[in-house]
Structures are given as C-alpha cells and as structure tokens.
N, C-alpha and C positions, 0 to 999 in steps of 0.2 A: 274459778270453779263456782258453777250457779248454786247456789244455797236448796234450792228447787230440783237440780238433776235425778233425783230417785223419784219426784212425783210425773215424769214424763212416760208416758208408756208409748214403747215406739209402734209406728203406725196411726198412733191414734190422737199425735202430736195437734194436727192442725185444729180438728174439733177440740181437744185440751185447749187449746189457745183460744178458742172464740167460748168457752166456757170463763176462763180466765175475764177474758176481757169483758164478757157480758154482767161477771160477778165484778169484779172490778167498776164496771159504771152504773152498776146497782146500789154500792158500796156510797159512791161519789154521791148521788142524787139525794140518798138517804142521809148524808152528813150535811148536805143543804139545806133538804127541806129540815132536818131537826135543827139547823140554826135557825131559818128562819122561824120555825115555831116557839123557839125559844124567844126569839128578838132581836138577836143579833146573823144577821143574813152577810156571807161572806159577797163582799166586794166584789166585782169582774175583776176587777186586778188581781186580787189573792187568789178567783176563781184559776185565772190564767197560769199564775206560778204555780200552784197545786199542780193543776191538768202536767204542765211541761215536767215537774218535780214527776210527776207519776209515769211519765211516759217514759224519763230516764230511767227510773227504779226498773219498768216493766219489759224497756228493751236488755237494763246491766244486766239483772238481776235474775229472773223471773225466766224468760224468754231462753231455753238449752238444745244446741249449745252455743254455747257465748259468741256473738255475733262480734267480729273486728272493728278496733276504732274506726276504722273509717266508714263503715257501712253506720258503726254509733252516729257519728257525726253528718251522716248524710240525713238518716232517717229523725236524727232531734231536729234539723233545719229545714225540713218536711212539718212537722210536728210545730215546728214554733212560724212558718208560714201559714198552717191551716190553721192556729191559735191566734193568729192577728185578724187572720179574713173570718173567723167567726164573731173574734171581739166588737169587730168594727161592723158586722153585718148591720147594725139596729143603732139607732142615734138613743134606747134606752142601758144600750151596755157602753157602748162608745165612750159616752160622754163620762160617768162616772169614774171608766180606766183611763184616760186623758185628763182629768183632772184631777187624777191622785199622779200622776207620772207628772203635769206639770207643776204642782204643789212643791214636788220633790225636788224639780233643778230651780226653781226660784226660792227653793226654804223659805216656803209660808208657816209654818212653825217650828219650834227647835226638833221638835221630834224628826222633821223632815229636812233638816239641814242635817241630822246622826246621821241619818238614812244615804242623803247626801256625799256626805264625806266619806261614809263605807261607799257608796259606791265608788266613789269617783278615785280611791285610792287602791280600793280591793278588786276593782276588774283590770285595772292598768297590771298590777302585781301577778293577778290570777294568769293571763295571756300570758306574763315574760316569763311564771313559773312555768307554764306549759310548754314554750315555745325552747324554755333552756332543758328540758328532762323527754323534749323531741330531738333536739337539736347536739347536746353532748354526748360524747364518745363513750360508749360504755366497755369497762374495763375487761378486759377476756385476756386472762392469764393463753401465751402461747403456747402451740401443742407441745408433749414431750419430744416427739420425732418430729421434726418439720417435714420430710417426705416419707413417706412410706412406698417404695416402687415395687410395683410385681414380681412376684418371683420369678426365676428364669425357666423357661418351660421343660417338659421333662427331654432326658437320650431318648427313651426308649417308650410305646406305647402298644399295646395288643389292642388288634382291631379285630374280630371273627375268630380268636386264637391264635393270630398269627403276628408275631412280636417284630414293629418294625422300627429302625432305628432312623431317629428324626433328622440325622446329622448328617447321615449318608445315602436315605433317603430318595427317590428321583419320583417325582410327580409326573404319573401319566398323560393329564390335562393340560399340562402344564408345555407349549411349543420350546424345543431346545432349540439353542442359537447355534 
C-alpha cells in the first residue's frame, strides 16, 4: 500500500505525477547547489546513487497504484541505463565517477577497501536472498473441501408459467433418432 494513495485524485493522476516529479527535481537541484555553496559539492557518483535511490523510492512508493515487480525492475534498469549515458555524457562528470568506482575495487584507502568488502560480500548475499524468497515454495495451508462440484440441476422448472419437468422433458429443436 502506497503511503501516498489518499493524495491521488483520480483523473487528475498524470498532471499529479509531472507536479511530483517537477517538485521532486526542484528538490534535487536545490540540495546541490546548497552543497556546493556550502563547500562540499556532491560527487557524480553520489549524484548517481541518490537519482537511482529516488527513482526506486518514487516508482515503490509514491507512484498509485503500486506498479508490479516486474514493471519495478524493468523501469529501474531504464533508470540506471539513462543514469550511466548521462554520467558518461561529459569527460567533467565521467571522470570523477570512474575514479571513485576505480579507487574502490583497487582499495586505495582503507575506507575504500570497507566499501569494498561490503560490496563484494553484500551484493553476492543480496541476489541469492532475492533469488531464494523468488524461487521457494510458499506455504498455503490446503483447502477444507478439495472439490467443490455443482449441484445437480433442478426436476422441475416454470418457463411463462408453465412448469416443466426436466427429466421427462422432449426438446423440440432437438432431431429425435
């Protein structure tokens, strides 16, 4: 259940969504530039895992009604293809997310061997959790009744007032042999 579903008004859904999303990267711009005015300017790379982090939040979350894992998983690997061809568009963004990503798997300082070891232990573990809570059998107590069969239909039926018995019956459409 989306945390959101009472601020939806239907019909008026799509423009709600480009309201959202224009406040949304209004939001973003603004927590930018105050770092950089402060001094400390978020990295392309942290740029990138925010944007992806936000896009998850705004398809789970936000977005009613709740869109299917698989459309989730379609639309974040949309989301994290147009998050690499923007990173990479410029050798000024490029370069400084390529060199915190390669920092990382060479552990050029301890900090980035933590970094390291979470990942390289935590995305193995994250995929086999996923793939075992896709893949095992979920438990479902059997019904009381295992069949339930129709009941048998009635003797007797009034069509126009005229009560006719199903059993003895002779179908006029019907070619006798």
């Amino acid at each position: 259940m989306s945390p959101f579903a009472g601020f939806w008004i239907p019909g008026a859904m799509p423009v709600q969504l480009l309201v959202v999303l224009a406040v949304t990267f209004l939001a973003v711009v603004s927590i930018q530039a105050l770092l950089k005015r402060i001094g400390t300017p978020m990295t392309p790379f942290w740029q990138v895992i925010g944007l992806w982090l936000l896009a998850f939040a705004l398809f789970k979350w936000v977005i009613a009604p709740s869109i299917p894992f698989s459309l989730l998983v379609i639309y974040m690997g949309l989301v994290t293809v147009v998050l690499f061809a923007w990173i990479s568009a410029t050798e000024r963004t490029w370069e400084p997310f390529k060199r915190y990503v390669l920092d990382t798997l060479i552990g050029a300082s301890p900090r980035h061997r933590v970094v390291r070891a979470v990942v390289v232990t935590g995305l193995p573990l994250l995929a086999g959790a996923l793939t075992y809570n896709y893949i095992a059998p979920v438990s479902i107590s059997e019904p009381v009744e295992l069949r339930n069969p129709h009941p048998a239909p009635p003797r007797t039926i009034t069509v126009h007032g005229q009560v006719i018995d199903l059993q003895t019956a002779r179908n006029p459409f019907r070619v006798a042999k």
